[in-house]
C-alpha positions as CSV (number, residue, x, y, z in Angstrom):
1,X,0.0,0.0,0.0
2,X,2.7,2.3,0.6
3,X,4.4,1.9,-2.9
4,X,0.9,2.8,-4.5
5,X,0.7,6.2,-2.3
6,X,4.3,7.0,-3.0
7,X,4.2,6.4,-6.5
8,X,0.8,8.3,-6.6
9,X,2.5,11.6,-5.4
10,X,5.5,11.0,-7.1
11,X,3.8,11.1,-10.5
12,X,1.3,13.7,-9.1
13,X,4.3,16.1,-8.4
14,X,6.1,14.5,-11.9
15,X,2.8,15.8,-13.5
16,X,2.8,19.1,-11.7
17,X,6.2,20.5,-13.0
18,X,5.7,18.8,-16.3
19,X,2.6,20.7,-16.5
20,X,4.1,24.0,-15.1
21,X,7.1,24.0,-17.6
22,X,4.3,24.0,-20.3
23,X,2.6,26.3,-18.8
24,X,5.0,28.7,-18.5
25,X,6.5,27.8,-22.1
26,X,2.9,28.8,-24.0
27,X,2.1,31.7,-21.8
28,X,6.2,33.2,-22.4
29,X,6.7,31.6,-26.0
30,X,6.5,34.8,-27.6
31,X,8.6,36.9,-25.5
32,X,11.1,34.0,-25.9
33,X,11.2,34.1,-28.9
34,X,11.9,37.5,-29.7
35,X,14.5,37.2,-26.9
36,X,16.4,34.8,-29.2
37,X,15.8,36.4,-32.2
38,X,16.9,39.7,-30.9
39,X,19.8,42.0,-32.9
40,X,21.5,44.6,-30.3
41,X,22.5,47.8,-32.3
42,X,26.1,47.6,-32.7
43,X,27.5,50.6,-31.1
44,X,30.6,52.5,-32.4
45,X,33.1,53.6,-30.4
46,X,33.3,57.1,-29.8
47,X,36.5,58.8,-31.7
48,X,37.9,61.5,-29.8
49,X,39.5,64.2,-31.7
50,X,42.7,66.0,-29.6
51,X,43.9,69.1,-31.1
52,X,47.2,70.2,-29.1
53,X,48.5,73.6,-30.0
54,X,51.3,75.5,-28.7
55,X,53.0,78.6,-28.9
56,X,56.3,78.6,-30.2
57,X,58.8,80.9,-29.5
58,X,59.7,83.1,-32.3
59,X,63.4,82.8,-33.3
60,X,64.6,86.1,-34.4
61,X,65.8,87.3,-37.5
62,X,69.0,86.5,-38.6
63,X,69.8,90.1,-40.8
64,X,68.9,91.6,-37.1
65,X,71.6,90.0,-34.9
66,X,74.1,90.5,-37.4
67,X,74.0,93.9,-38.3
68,X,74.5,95.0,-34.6
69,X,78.2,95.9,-33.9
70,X,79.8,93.4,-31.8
71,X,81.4,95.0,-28.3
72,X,83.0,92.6,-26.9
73,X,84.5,94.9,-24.2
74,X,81.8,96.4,-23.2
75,X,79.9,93.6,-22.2
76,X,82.6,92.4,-20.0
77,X,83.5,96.0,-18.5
78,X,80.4,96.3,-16.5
């Protein structure tokens, strides 16, 4: 008698999940479906663009420095 119980709830809870997984398949089929069959949108990177300027110093013109008249005394005299 006790085999016949326990195999009555056994396939009575057997039954119960088989029937719950089928359940839940029809009533989420749709949404698991487009789960699966779902494309992302790629995304692109974003691309930075760095723009570093700076100031150089202006060098100054050669026909300048040599036209002055060298003094090489005078600088040292002081």
């Amino acid at each position: 008698m006790f085999t016949i119980v326990a195999a009555t709830i056994f396939s009575a809870a057997f039954l119960l999940a088989v029937g719950t997984i089928a359940w839940m398949f029809a009533l989420y089929h749709q949404k698991m479906a487009a789960a699966l069959l779902f494309e992302p949108i790629p995304q692109t990177p974003p691309v930075y663009h760095i723009r570093i300027t700076r100031n150089r110093v202006r060098q100054p013109a050669r026909g300048a420095t040599l036209s002055a008249p060298a003094l090489p005394g005078s600088v040292l005299a002081a």
